[in-house]
C-alpha positions as CSV (number, residue, x, y, z in Angstrom):
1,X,-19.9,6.0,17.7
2,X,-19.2,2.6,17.1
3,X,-19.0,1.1,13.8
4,X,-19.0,-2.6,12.3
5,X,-16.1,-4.3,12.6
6,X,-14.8,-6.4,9.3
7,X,-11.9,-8.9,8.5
8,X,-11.2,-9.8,4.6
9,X,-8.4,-11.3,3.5
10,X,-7.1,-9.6,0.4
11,X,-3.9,-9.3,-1.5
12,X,-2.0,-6.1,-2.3
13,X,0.4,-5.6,-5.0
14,X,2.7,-2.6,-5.9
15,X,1.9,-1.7,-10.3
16,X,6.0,-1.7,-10.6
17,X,5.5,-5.3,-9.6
18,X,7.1,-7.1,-13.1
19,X,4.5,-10.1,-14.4
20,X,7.0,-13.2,-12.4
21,X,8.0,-10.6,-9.5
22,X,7.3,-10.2,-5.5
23,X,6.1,-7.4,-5.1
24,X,2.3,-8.8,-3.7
25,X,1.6,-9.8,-0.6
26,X,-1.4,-11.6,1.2
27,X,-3.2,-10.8,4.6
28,X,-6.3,-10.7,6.7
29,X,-7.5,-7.3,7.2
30,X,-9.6,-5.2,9.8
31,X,-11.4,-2.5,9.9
32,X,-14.0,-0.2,9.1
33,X,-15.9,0.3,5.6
34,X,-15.0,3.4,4.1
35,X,-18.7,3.5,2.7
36,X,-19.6,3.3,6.4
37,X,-17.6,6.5,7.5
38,X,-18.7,8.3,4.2
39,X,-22.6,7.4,5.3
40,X,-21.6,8.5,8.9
41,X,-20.4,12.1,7.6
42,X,-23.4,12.7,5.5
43,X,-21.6,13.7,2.2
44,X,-23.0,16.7,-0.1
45,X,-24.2,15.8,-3.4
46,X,-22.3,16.2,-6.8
47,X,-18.9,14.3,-5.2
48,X,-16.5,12.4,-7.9
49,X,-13.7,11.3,-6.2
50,X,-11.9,10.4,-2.6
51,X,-8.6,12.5,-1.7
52,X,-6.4,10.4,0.8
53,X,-4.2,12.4,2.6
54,X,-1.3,10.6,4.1
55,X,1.1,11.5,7.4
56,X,3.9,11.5,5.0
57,X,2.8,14.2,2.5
58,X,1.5,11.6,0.1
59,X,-2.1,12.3,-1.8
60,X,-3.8,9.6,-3.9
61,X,-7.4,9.4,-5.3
62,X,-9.8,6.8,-5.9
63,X,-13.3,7.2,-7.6
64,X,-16.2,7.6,-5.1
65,X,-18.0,4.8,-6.4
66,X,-15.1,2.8,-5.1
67,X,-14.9,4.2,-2.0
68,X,-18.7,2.7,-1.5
69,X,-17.8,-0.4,-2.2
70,X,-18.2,-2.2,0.9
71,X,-14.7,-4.5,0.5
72,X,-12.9,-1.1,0.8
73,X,-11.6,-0.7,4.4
74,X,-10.0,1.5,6.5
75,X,-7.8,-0.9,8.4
76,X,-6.4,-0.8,11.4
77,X,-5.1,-4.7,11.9
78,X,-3.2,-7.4,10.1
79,X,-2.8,-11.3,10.7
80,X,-5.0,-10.2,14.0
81,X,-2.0,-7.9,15.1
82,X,-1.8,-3.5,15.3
83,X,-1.1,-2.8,12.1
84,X,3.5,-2.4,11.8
85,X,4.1,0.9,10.9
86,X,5.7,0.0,7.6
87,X,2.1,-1.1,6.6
88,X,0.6,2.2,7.7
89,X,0.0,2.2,11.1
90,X,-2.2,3.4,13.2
91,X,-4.7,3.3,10.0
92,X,-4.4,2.4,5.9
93,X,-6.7,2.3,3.2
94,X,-7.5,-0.9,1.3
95,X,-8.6,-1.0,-2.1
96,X,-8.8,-4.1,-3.1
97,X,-8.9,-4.2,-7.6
98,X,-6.8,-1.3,-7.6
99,X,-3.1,-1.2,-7.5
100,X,-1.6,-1.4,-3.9
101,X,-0.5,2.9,-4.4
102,X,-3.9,3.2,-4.3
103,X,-4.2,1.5,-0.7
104,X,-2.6,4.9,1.6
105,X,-0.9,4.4,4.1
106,X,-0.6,6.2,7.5
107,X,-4.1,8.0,6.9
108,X,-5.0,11.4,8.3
109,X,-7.8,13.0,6.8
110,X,-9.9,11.4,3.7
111,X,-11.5,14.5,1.6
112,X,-14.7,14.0,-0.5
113,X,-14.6,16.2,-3.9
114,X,-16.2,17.3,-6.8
115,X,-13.6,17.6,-9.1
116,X,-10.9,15.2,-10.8
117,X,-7.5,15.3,-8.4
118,X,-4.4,13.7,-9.5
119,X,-2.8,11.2,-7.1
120,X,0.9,11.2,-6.5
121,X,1.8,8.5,-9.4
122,X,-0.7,10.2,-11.7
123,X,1.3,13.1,-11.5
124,X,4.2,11.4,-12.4
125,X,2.7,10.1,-15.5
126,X,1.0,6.6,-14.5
127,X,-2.4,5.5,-15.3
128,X,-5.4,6.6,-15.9
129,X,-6.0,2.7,-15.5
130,X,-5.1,1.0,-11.8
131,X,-6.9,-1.7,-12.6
132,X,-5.4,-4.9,-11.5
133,X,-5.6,-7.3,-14.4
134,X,-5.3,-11.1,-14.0
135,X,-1.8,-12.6,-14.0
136,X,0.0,-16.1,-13.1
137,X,3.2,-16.6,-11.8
138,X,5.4,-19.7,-12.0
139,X,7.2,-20.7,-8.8
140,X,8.4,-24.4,-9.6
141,X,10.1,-25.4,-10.7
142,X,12.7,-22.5,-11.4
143,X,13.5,-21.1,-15.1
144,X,16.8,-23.0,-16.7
145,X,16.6,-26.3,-14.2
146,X,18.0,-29.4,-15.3
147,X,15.0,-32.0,-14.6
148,X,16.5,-36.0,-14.9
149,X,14.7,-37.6,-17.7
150,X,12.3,-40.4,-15.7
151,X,10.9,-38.3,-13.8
152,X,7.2,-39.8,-13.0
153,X,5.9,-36.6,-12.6
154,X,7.1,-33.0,-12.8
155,X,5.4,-30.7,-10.2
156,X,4.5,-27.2,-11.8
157,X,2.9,-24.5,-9.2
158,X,2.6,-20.7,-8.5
159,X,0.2,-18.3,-7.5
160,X,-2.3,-16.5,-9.4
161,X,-4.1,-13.3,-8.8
162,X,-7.3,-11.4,-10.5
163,X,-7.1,-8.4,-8.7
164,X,-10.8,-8.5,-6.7
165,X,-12.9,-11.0,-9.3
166,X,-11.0,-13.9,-8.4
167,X,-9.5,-16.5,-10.4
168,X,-11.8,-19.0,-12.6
169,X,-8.9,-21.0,-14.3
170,X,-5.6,-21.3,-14.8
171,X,-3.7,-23.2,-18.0
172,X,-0.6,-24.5,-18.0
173,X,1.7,-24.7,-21.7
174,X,4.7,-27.2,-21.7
175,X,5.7,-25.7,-25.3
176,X,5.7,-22.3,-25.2
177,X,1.6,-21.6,-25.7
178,X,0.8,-23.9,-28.9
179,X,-1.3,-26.0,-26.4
180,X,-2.5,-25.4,-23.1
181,X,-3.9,-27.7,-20.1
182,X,-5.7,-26.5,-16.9
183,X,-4.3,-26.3,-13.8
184,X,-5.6,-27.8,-10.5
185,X,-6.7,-24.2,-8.2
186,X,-6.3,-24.4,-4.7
187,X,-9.6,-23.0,-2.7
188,X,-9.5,-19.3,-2.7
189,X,-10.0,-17.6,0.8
190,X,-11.4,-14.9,-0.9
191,X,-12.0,-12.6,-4.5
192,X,-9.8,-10.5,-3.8
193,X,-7.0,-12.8,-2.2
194,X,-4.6,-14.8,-4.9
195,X,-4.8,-18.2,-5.3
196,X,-2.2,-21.5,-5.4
197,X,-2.4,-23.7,-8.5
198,X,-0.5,-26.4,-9.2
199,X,0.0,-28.9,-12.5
200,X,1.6,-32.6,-12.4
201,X,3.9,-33.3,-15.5
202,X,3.9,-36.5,-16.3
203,X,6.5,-38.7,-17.2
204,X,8.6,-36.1,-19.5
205,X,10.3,-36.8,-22.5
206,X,14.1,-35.6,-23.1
207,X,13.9,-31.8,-24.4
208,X,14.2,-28.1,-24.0
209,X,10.7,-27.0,-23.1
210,X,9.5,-23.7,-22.8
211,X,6.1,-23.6,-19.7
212,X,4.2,-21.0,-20.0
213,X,1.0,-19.9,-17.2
214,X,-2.2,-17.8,-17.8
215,X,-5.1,-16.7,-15.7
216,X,-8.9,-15.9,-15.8
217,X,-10.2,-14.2,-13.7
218,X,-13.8,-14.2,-12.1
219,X,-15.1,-12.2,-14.7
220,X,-14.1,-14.3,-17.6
221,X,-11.1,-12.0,-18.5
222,X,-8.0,-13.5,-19.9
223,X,-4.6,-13.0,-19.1
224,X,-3.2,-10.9,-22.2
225,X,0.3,-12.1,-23.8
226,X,1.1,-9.0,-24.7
227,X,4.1,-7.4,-22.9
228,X,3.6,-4.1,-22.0
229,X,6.4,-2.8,-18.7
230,X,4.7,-1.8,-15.8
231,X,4.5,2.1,-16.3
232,X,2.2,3.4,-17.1
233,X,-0.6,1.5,-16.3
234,X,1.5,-2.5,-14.8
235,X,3.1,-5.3,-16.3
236,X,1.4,-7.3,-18.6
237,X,2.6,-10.6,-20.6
238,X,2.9,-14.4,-19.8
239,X,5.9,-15.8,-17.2
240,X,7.9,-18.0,-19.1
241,X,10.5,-20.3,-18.3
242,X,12.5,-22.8,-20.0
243,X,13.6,-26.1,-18.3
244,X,15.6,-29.1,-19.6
245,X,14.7,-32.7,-19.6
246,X,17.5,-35.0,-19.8
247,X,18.6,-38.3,-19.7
């Protein structure tokens, strides 16, 4: 049987990724809607969740209202290329919203259930929530630079990311979040894929400065400042970094 064919570009990220880290990265998917193999099986009534069973012994859950979601694949390609086996080859999951433990890799079976199963990193204590929830990072300039005072303008960018709602705004503070200004967004190949913004400082005064970055996302959801580590549930807070302007 053959089965619609879909490419999304979407961005995954690992919930021990720290609020300025690397562990997220971007790509154009392709595959198969789960929803569509679900349909195709003819599922009994009363089911809860998705079990994803995984070549390497790994077991990880999501809700089955997710798993109809039509933007959640099972993939086979990436960047128009086999999937490499370090991304799951011959077949993955992708959920995008959901942290990227949620996205299993080298699937073998997927298990419809009527009962609440706990996932691998549930077991070990994380969650309930994998909810990605909207964060900014600052790329440039880096934190503790010495910028000459004169400077026309200081270019301030970095990537933002709102899990699968997208990115409405994001607001950049040059001291510390008393005051905050909006940042230009690049156009966004997707919801569920991050997004470049970038903010020209001009003509800086001599100083310590403290910049600051926040994100909406598509729902209207603000970045929170408070820092939380990421177990059990990700990182939360603001990136900061301080830079000095002098003459």
């Amino acid at each position: 049987m053959a089965f619609p064919q879909v490419r999304q570009e979407t961005t995954l990220m690992c919930i021990s990724n720290e609020v300025p880290g690397g562990l997220m990265s971007n790509a154009v998917w392709q595959g198969v809607p789960l929803a569509t193999l679900i349909e195709a099986a003819g599922p009994q009534s009363g089911v809860v969740e998705v079990l994803l069973h995984a070549a390497d012994g790994y077991t990880d859950t999501i809700p089955f209202a997710k798993a109809l979601d039509r933007t959640t694949l099972l993939v086979y390609a990436m960047n128009g290329e086999p999937l490499p086996e370090r991304h799951g080859y011959p077949a993955r999951l992708l959920v995008p919203g959901l942290y990227g433990e949620k996205s299993v890799k080298w699937i073998t079976h997927v298990e419809l259930v009527d009962r609440d199963v706990q996932g691998f990193y549930e077991r070990q204590g994380w969650g309930p929530n994998f909810t990605i929830r909207p964060r900014a990072r600052i790329d440039q300039p880096a934190g503790n630079v010495v910028i000459a005072a004169g400077t026309a303008s200081v270019p301030i960018k970095g990537v933002a990311f709102g899990g699968n709602r997208g990115v409405a705004r994001v607001d950049v503070s040059l001291n510390d979040g008393q005051s905050w200004q909006p940042a230009t967004l690049d156009d966004a190949p997707s919801l569920s894929a991050w997004v470049f913004w970038n903010y020209a400082w001009p003509s800086p005064e001599p100083g310590a400065y403290t910049i600051v970055a926040r994100a909406v996302d598509g729902d209207g959801l603000e970045q929170t400042a408070a820092v939380q580590g990421t177990a059990p549930e990700g990182a939360t807070g603001y990136h900061r970094i301080t830079v000095q302007i002098k003459a």
